[in-house]
N, C-alpha and C positions, 0 to 999 in steps of 0.2 A: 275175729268173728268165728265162732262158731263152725264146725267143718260139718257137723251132723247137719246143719240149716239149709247149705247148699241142695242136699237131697231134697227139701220140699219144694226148692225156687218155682221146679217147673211142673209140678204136679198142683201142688196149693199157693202158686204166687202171692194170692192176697194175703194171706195168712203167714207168709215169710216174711212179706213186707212190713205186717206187723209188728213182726218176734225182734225182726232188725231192729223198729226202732223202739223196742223195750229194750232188747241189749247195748243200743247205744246209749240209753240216760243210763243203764244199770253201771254202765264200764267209761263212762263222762266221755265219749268220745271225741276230738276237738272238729269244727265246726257246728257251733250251737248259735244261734241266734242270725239274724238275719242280719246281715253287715250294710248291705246296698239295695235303695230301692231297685225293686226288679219290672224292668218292662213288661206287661202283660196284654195280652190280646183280650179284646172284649165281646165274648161269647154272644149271637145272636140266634138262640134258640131255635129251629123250626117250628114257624107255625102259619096262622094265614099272613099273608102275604105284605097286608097295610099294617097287621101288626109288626111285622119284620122290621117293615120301614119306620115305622116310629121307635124299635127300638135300640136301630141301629144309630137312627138321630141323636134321641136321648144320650145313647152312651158317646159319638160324636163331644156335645156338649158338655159330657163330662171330663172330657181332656183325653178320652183314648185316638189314641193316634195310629190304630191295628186295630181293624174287625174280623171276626170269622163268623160268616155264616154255614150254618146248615142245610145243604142242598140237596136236590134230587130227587124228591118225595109228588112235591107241587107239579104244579103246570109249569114246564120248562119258563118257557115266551117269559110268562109273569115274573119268574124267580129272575130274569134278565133282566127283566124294564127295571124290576125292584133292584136290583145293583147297577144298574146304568144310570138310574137316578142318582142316587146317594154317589156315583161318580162323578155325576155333569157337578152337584152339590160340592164335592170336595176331592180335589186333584192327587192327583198318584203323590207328588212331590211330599203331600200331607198328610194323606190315610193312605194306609197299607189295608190292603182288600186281602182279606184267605176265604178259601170256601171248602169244607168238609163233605163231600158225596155220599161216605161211610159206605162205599160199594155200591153204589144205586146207579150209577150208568150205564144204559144199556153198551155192553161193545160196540153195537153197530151205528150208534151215534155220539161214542165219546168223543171220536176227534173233534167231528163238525162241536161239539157244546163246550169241549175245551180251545178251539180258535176263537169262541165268541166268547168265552169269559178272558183270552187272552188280547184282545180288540176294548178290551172294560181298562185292561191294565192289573189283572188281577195279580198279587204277587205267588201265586202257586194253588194247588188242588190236591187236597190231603183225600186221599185211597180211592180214587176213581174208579174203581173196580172192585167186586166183589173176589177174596184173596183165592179162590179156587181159580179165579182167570188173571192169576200171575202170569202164569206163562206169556200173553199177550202184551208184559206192560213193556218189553224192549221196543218193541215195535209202535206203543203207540208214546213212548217218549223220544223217539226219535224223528217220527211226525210232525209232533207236536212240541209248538213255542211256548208253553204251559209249562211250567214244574210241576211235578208232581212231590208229592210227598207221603210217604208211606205211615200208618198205624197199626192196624187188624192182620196185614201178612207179616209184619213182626212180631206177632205176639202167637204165630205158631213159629216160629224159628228161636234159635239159640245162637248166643252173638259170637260165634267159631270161624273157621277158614270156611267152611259148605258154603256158611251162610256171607262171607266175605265175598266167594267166587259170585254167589250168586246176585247180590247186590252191585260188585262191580259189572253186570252185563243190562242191568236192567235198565238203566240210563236215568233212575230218580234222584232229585236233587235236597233231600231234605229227609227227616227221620223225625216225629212225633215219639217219643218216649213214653211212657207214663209206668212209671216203679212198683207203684201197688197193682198195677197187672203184669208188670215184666219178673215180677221175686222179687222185687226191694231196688236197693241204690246200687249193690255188686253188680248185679247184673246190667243195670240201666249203664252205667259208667264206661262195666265191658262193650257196650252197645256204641258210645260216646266216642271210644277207643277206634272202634272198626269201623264208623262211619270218618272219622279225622282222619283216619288213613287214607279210604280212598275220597276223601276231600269232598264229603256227601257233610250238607249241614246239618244242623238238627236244635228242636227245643223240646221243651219238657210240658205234658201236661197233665192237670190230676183228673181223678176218675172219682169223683161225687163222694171222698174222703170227708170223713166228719171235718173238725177245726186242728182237732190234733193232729190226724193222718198231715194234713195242709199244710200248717205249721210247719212241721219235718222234712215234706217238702219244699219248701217255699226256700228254707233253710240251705238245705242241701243243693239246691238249683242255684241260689246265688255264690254259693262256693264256687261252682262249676263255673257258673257264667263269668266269674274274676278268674279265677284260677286259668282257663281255655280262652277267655275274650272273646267271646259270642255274645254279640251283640243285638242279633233275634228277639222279636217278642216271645211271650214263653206264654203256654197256654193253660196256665194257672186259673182253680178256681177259686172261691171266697166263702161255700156253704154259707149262700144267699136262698138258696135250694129248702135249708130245712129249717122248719121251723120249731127245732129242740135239738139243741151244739152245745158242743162246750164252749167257752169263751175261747175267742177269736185273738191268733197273737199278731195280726196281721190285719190290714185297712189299705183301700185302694181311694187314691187321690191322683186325679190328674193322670188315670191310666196307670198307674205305676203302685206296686204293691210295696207298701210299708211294713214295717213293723210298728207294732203298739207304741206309742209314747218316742217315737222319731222326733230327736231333737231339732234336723234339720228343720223341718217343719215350723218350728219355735223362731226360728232364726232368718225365716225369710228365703233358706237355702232351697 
């Protein structure tokens, strides 16, 4: 790859991300196509709150076996009863519960709203805190029987030793990735590296990438997930979003993202 492209990873991320994946069809790079369905989590948008639950059902009955909700926004109490429901509905052993804060906890009642999402069975809580109150988050994963999982305070860091010392103190369990805002796959990978060191999990998720961006990913995450054996749902989207894509090289069945024209599929597998 390219050594001049590194320079824009962290100034124009998105825009690296791109160039990557032109220079990898331009130079046929090997891992093309997606090899293995990929586990994926099924996105439960923020919104009013019955709408939440119906669409968390919905996807439920479409064979997702991993939700993530969007939280923090609502009336706490409500956004509770609405995942305490869809709990009593279907057991931890079944549905894997995530919930996204995207920073919106107040400090002074994260713990008490992260014990009662952890009394639901939730499996983790991606950026409870808004990334200017890092400094706080040793303290409140050490309190707290919640995982946390970090996105927005890694996307002002670089995946170096700073940023190694400073993850190993902060006590979270889990790394959201997403390449077309980290500089592309190099960097997401380096990222991949320094959380498998200090034995911090992680999965991969896109960011409202057309079909192609998607694709690319979709692509590159299952290398990853064979390659490392992470097992995680990966928080992939489908550009269900817009309504003018390019054609789509990938389709979600039963939870789990295909590629076009999967034979397994044909076969009963």
């Amino acid at each position: 790859m390219e050594k001049w492209l590194d320079g824009w990873r962290s100034e124009y991320p998105s825009i690296a991300f791109g160039i990557e994946n032109l220079l990898n069809q331009i130079y046929n790079v090997p891992n093309t196509g997606l090899i293995e369905p990929l586990r994926i989590n099924g996105l439960v948008w923020m919104n009013d709150v019955e709408t939440m639950r119906r669409e968390a059902l919905d996807k439920i009955a479409q064979g997702f076996d991993c939700l993530k909700f969007k939280i923090g926004a609502l009336d706490w109490t409500a956004e509770l009863d609405m995942i305490a429901g869809i709990r009593s509905h279907v057991p931890a052993s079944v549905l894997e519960i995530r919930v996204d804060a995207n920073g919106a906890l107040d400090p002074e009642r994260a713990l008490q709203q992260m014990c009662e999402l952890h009394d639901l069975q939730v499996h983790s809580i991606e950026q409870p805190l808004a990334p200017r109150l890092d400094p706080l988050l040793p303290d409140l994963a050490q309190a707290s029987s919640l995982p946390i999982a970090l996105d927005e305070s890694i996307l002002l860091r670089q995946p170096d030793e700073a940023s190694s010392r400073w993850l190993a103190k902060t006590g979270v369990k889990y790394l959201v990735l997403k390449p077309g805002l980290l500089g592309g796959f190099k960097v997401t990978e380096a990222w991949i590296q320094l959380a498998e060191d200090l034995g911090i999990g992680w999965w991969i998720t896109s960011a409202l990438e057309s079909n192609i961006g998607l694709g690319a990913i979709a692509t590159w995450t299952a290398h990853q997930v064979q390659r490392r054996g992470n097992h995680l749902a990966q928080g992939l989207g489908t550009g269900a979003l817009y309504t003018d894509n390019f054609p789509a090289s990938t389709f979600i069945r039963d939870g789990r993202l295909h590629p076009v024209g999967d034979w397994r599929l044909y076969e009963g597998k």
